[in-house]
C-alpha positions as CSV (number, residue, x, y, z in Angstrom):
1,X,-42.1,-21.7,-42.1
2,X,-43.1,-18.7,-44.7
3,X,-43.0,-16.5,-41.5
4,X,-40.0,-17.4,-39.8
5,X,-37.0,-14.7,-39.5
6,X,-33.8,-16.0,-41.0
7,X,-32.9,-12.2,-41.6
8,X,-32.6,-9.3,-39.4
9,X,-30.3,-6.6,-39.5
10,X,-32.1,-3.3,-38.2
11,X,-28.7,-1.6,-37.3
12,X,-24.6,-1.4,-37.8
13,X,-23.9,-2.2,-34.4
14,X,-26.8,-4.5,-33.0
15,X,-24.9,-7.8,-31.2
16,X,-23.6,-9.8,-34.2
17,X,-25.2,-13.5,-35.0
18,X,-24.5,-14.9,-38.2
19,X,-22.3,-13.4,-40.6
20,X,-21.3,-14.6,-44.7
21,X,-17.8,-14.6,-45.4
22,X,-15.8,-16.1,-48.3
23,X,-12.0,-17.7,-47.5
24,X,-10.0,-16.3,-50.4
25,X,-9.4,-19.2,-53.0
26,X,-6.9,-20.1,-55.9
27,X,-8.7,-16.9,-57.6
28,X,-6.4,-14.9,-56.1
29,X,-3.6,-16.9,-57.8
30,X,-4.9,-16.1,-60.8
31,X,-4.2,-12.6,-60.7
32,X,-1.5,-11.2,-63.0
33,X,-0.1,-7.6,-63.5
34,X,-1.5,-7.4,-66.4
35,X,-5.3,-8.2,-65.3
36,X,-5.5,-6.2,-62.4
37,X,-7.2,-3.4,-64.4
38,X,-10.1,-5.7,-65.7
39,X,-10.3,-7.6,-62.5
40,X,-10.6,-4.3,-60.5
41,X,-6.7,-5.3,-58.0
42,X,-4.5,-2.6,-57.2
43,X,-2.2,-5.4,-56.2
44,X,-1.8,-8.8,-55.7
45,X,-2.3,-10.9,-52.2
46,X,-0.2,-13.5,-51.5
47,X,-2.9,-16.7,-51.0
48,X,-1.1,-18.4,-48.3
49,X,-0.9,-15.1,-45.7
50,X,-4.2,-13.9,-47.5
51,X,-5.9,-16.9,-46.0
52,X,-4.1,-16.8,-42.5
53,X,-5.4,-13.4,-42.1
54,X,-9.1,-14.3,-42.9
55,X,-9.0,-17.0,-40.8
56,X,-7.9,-14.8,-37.7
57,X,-10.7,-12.6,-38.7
58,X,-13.4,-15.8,-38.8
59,X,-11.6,-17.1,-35.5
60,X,-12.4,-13.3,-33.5
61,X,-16.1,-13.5,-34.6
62,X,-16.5,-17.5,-33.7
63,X,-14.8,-16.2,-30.3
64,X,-17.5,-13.7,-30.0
65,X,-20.5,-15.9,-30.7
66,X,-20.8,-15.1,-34.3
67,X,-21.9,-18.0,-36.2
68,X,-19.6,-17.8,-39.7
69,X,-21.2,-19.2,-42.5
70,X,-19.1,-19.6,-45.8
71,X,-20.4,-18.6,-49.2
72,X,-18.7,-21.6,-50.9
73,X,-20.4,-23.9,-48.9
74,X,-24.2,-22.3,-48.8
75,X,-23.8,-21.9,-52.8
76,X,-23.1,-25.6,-52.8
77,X,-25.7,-26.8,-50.5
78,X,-28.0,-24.8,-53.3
79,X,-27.4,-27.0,-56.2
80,X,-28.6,-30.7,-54.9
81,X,-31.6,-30.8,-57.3
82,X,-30.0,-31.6,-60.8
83,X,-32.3,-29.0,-62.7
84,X,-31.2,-26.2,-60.4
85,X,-27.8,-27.1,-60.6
86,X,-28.2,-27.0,-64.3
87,X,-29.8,-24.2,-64.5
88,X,-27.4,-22.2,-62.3
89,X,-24.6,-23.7,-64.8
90,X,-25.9,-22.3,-67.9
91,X,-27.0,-19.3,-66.2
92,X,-22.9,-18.7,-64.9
93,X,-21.7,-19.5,-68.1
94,X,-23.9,-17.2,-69.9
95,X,-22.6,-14.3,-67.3
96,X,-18.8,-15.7,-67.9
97,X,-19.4,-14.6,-71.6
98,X,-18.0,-17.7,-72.7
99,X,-18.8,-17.7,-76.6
100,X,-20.1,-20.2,-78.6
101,X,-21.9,-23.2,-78.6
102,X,-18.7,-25.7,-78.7
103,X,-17.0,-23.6,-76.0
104,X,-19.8,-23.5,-73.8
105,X,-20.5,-27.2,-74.5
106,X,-16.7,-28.1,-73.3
107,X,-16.8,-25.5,-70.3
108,X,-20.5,-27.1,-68.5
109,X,-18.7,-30.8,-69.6
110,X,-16.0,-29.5,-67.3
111,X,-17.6,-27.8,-64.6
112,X,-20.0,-30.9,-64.4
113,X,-17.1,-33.5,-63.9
114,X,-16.8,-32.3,-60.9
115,X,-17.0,-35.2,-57.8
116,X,-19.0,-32.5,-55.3
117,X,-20.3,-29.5,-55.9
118,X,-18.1,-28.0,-52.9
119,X,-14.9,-28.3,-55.6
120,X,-17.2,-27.2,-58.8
121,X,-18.1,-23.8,-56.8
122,X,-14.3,-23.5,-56.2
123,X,-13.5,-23.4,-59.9
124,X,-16.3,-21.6,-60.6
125,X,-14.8,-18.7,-58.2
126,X,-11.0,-19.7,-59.6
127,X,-11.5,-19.0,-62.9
128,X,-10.7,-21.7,-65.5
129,X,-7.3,-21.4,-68.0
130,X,-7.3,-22.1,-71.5
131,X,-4.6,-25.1,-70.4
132,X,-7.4,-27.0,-68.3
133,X,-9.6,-27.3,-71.3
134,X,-9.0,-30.8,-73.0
135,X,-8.7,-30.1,-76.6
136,X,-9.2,-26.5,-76.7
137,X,-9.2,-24.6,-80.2
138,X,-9.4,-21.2,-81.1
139,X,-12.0,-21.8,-83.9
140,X,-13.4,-18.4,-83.9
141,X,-12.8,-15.1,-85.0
142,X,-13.2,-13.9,-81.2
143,X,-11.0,-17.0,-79.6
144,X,-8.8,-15.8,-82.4
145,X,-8.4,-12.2,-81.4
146,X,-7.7,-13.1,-78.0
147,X,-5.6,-16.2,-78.5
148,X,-3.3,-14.8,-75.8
149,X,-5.7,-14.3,-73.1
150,X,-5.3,-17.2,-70.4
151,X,-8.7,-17.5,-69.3
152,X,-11.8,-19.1,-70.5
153,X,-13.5,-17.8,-67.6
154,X,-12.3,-15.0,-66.1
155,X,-11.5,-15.4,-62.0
156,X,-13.5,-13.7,-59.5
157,X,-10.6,-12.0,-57.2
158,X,-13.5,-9.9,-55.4
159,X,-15.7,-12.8,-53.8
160,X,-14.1,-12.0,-50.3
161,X,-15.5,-8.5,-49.8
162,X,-18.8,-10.5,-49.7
163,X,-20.7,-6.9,-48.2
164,X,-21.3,-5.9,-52.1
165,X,-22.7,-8.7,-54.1
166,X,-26.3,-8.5,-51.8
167,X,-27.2,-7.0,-48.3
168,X,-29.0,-7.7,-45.4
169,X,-31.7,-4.8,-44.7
170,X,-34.4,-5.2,-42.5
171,X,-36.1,-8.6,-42.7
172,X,-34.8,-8.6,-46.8
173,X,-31.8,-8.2,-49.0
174,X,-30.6,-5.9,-51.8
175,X,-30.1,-8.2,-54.6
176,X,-27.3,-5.7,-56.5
177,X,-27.0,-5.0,-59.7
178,X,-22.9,-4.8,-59.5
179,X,-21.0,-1.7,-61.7
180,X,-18.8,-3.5,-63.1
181,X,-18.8,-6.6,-65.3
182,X,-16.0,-8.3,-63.2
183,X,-18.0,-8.3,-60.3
184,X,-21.7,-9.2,-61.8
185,X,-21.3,-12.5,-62.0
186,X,-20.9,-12.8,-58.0
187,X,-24.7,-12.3,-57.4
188,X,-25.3,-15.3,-59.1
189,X,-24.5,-17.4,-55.8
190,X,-26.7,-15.4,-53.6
191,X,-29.4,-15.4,-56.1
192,X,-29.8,-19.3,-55.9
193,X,-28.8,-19.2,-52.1
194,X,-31.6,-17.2,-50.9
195,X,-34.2,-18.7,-54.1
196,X,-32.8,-22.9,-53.0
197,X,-31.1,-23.6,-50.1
198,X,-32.7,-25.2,-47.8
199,X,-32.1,-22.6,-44.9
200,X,-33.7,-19.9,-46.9
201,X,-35.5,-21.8,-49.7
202,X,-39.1,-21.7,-47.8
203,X,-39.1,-18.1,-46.5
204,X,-40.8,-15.1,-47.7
205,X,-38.1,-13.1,-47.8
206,X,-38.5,-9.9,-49.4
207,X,-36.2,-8.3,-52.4
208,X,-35.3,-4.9,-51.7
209,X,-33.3,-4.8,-55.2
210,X,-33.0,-7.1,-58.3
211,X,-29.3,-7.8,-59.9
212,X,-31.8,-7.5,-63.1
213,X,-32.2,-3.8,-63.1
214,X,-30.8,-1.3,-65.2
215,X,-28.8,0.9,-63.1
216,X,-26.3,-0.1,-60.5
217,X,-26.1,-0.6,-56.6
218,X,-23.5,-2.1,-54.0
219,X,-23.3,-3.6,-50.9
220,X,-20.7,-1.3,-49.1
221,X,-22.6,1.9,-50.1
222,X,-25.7,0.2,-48.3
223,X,-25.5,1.0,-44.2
224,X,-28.6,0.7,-41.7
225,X,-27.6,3.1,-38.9
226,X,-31.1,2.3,-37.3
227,X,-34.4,1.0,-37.2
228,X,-35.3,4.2,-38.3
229,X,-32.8,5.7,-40.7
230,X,-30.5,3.6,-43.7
231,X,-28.0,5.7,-45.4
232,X,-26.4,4.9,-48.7
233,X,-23.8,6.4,-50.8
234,X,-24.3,8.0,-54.2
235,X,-20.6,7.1,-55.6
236,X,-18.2,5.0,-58.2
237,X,-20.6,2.3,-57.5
238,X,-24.3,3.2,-56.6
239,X,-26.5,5.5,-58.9
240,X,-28.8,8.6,-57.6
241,X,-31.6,6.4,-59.3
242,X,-31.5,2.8,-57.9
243,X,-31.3,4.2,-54.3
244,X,-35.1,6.1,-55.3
245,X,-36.1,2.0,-56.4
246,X,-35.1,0.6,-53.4
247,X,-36.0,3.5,-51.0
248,X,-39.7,3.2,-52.4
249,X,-40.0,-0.6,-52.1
250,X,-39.0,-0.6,-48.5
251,X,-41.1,1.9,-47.5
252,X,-44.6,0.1,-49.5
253,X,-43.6,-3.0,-47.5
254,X,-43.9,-1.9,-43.9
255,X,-40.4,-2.2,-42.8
256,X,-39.8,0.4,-39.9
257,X,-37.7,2.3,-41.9
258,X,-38.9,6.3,-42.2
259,X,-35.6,8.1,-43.8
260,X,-33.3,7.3,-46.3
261,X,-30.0,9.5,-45.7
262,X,-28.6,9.6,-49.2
263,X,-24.6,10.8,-49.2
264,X,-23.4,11.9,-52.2
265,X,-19.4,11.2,-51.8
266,X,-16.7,12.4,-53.9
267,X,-16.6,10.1,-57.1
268,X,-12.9,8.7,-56.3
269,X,-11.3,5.2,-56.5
270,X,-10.1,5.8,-52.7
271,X,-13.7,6.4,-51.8
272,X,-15.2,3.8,-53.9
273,X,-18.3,2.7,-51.4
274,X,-19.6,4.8,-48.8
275,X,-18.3,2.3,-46.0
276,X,-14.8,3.3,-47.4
277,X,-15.0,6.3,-46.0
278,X,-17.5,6.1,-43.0
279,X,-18.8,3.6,-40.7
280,X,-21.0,3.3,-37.4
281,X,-19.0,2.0,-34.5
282,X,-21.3,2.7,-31.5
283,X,-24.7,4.4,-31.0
284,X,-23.3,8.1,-31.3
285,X,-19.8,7.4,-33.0
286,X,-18.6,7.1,-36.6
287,X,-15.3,6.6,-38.1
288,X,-14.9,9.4,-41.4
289,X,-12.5,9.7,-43.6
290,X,-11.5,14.1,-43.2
291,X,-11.3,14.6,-46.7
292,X,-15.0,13.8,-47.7
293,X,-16.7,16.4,-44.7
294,X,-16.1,19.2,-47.0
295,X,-17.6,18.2,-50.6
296,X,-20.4,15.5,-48.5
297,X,-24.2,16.4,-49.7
298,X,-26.7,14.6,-48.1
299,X,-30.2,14.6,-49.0
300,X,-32.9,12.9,-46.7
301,X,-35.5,10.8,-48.6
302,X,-38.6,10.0,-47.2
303,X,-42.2,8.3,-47.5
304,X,-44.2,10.6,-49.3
305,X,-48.0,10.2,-50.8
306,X,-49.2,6.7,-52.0
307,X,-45.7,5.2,-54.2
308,X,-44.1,8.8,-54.1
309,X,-41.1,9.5,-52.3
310,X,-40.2,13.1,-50.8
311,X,-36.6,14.1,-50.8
312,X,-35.2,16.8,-48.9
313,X,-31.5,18.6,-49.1
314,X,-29.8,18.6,-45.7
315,X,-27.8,21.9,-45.0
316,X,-26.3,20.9,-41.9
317,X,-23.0,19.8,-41.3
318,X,-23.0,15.3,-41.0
319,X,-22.5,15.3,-37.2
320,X,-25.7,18.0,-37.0
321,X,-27.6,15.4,-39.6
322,X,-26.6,12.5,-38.2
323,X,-28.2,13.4,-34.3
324,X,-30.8,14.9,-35.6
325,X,-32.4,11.5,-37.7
326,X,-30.3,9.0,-34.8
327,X,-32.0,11.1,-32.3
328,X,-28.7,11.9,-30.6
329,X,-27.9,15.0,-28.2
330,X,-24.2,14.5,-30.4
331,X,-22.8,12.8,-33.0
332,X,-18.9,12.0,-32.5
333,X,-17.2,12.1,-35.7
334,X,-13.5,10.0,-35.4
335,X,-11.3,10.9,-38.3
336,X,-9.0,8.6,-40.4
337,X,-5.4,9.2,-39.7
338,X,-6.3,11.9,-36.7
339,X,-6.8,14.3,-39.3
340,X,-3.4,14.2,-40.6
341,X,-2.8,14.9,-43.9
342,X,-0.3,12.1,-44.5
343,X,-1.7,9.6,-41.8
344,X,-5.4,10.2,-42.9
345,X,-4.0,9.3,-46.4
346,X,-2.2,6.0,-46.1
347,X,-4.9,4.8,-43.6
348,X,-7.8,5.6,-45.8
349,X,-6.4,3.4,-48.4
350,X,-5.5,0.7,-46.4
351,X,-9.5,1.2,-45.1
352,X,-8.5,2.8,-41.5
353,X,-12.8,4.3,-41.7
354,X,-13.9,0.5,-42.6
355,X,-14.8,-1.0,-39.3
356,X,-17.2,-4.2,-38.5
357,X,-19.2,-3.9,-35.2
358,X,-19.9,-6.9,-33.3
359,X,-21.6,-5.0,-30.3
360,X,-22.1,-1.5,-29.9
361,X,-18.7,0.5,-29.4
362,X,-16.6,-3.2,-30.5
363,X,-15.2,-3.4,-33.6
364,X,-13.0,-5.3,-35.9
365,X,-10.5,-3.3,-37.5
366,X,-7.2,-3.9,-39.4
367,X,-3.9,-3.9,-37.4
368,X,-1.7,-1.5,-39.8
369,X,-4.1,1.1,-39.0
370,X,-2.6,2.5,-36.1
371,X,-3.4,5.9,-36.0
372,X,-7.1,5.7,-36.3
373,X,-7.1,2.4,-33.9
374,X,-5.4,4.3,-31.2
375,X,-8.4,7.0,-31.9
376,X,-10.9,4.8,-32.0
377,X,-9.3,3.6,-28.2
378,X,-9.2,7.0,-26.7
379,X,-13.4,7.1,-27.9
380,X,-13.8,4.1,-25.5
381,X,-14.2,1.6,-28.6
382,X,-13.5,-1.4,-27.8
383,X,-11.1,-3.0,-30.9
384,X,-10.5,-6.5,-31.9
385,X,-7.5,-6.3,-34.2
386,X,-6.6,-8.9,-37.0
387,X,-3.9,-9.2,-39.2
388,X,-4.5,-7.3,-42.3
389,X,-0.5,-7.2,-44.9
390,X,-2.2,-9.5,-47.9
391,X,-6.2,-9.0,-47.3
392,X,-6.1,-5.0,-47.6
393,X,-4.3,-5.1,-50.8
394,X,-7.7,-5.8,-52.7
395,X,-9.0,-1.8,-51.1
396,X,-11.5,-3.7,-48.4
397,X,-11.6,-4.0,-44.9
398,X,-13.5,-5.8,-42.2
399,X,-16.8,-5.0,-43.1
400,X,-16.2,-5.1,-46.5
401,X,-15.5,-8.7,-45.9
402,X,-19.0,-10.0,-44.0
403,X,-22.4,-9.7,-44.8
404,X,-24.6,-9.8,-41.7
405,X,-27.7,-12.0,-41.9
406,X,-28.5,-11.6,-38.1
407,X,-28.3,-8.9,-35.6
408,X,-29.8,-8.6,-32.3
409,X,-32.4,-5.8,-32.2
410,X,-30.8,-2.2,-29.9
């Protein structure tokens, strides 16, 4: 058991086998106008055609022979041993910043009423109101100040881009250490998935990253374009310095990864990941937002001496780069929107450059992306289209939504 495989993504576009996704729950609902700020919404979904959406997305992979595992569920299947689920309790509470030993006292007593632990995870991801708590009192100074703020704990709105809290590299995962304090909370349920459930619980996986480190990393800046060659984004979201941490602890481990391609994109709420703006759709073709070509800086890290790392500056134009560490006569480069000023524009933010490959040159992309979908059928890509007028209104497309655990080897 220690050496069997449960993980294995050495590529973007190897054939898709098991996939993570979260259906969008009541946390959604608790959304307001005035919390989209803190809880990182431009806008808010409607639940009901949020959820029809997702399903049609989860009903395309099943069609394709993806197995769809929920993160709901695997977080729940974690917590059968009382101490665990304990322990995870105090240790989401803790992250909740809920205050005080009374309040903390009343939230576990809650949380632990629960008849399953399938409904306590829900909550957990839903957010609890000041109005579900039996007998609550602002008793001090802080409840005080913030005697009109709804929540007790705050909802977690995000959950359904399930690429950023961890990622599948390799034979391991990046454990991230999230930006923000909204999202930080949402490694917690991988944590105790990968450390207690019984799928993972007795494999020697290895940690790429830890959510305990100092500076931050996400998901949707984290890409493996090959068994040769990762590339992640230096941006809103990912520091210069945790990519160094993780490039040096997959290269001690003796992965088959040789080159880090670090991109440096523009530092923009449009652009927030690197998969916002680029992603791998078949062995020599990439979707790219026009707009970051020009300021793009990539620097190539690789293995150097002993724990030392060697990083180079690339001075090539990305489609040069790219075939040159892919081993590629070309690179094809599609643009968001064509190109277009305007198109490119509206697409980008609705997440026209975020695709999901199932197979090499098959995608899933989002249907009000016209433009770019009609580009990406003219390159021979092969698109499966899903409904998309509630889900992109959090900024996140198809891959932002799924976490590969399994991927056939190219």
């Amino acid at each position: 058991m220690k050496d069997k495989k449960v993980l294995n993504v050495y590529s973007e576009i190897g054939k898709l086998k098991t996939v993570l996704l979260h259906r969008p729950g009541k946390e959604v609902e608790n959304l307001t106008p005035d919390l989209m700020d803190r809880l990182l919404f431009d806008d808010i979904p409607y639940l009901k055609i949020a959820r029809e959406e997702h399903d049609a997305f989860a009903k395309i992979l099943a069609k394709n022979g993806v197995e769809v595992l929920y993160l709901e569920d695997l977080a729940a299947e974690s917590l059968e041993d009382i101490a665990v689920k304990d322990l995870f309790l105090e240790e989401f509470i803790s992250e909740a910043k809920v205050q005080g030993e009374k309040k903390r006292f009343i939230v576990k007593e809650l949380l632990m009423d629960f008849s399953d632990n399938r409904k306590m995870i829900d909550k957990m991801m839903e957010g609890i109101r000041k109005s579900e708590v039996k007998n609550y009192n602002a008793t001090s100074l802080a409840d005080m100040v913030e005697s009109k703020y709804p929540f007790v704990v705050d909802p977690m709105p995000n959950l359904y881009f399930t690429r950023d809290p961890f990622s599948t590299i390799g034979s391991g995962i990046s454990l991230n250490h999230m930006r923000t304090v909204t999202r930080r909370r949402e490694t917690l349920f991988a944590k105790y998935i990968f450390k207690y459930h019984p799928k993972f619980k007795d494999i020697n996986i290895p940690m790429w990253y830890d959510r305990d480190e100092p500076t931050a990393i996400e998901g949707g800046d984290q890409l493996v374009l090959n068994e040769k060659t990762l590339a992640i984004g230096i941006s809103e979201r990912t520091d210069a310095e945790s990519i160094e941490k993780l490039s040096k602890r997959v290269f001690a481990e003796g992965e088959s990864f040789e080159t880090i391609l670090a991109f440096h994109i523009p530092n923009k709420r449009a652009f927030m990941h690197l998969d916002t703006v680029f992603t791998m759709v078949d062995h020599d073709k990439f979707t790219i937002h026009p707009e970051i070509e020009g300021p793009l800086t990539v620097y190539a890290i690789k293995k150097g001496d002993s724990s030392y790392i060697k990083i180079e500056k690339e001075t090539d134009e990305l489609d040069k780069v790219l075939a040159k560490y892919l081993n590629l006569d070309k690179a094809i480069l599609i643009r968001c929107g064509g190109g277009d000023i305007v198109d490119a524009g509206r697409e980008q933010w609705n997440d026209g450059s975020n695709t999901l490959a199932i197979s090499p040159g098959e995608v899933v992309v989002y249907s009000r992306n016209h433009v770019t979908n009609r580009l990406l059928e003219e390159s021979g890509v092969k698109l499966h289209v899903m409904p998309s007028s509630e889900l992109s209104r959090g900024r996140g497309g198809p891959r932002c939504m799924s976490m590969p655990l399994y991927r056939d080897d190219l």
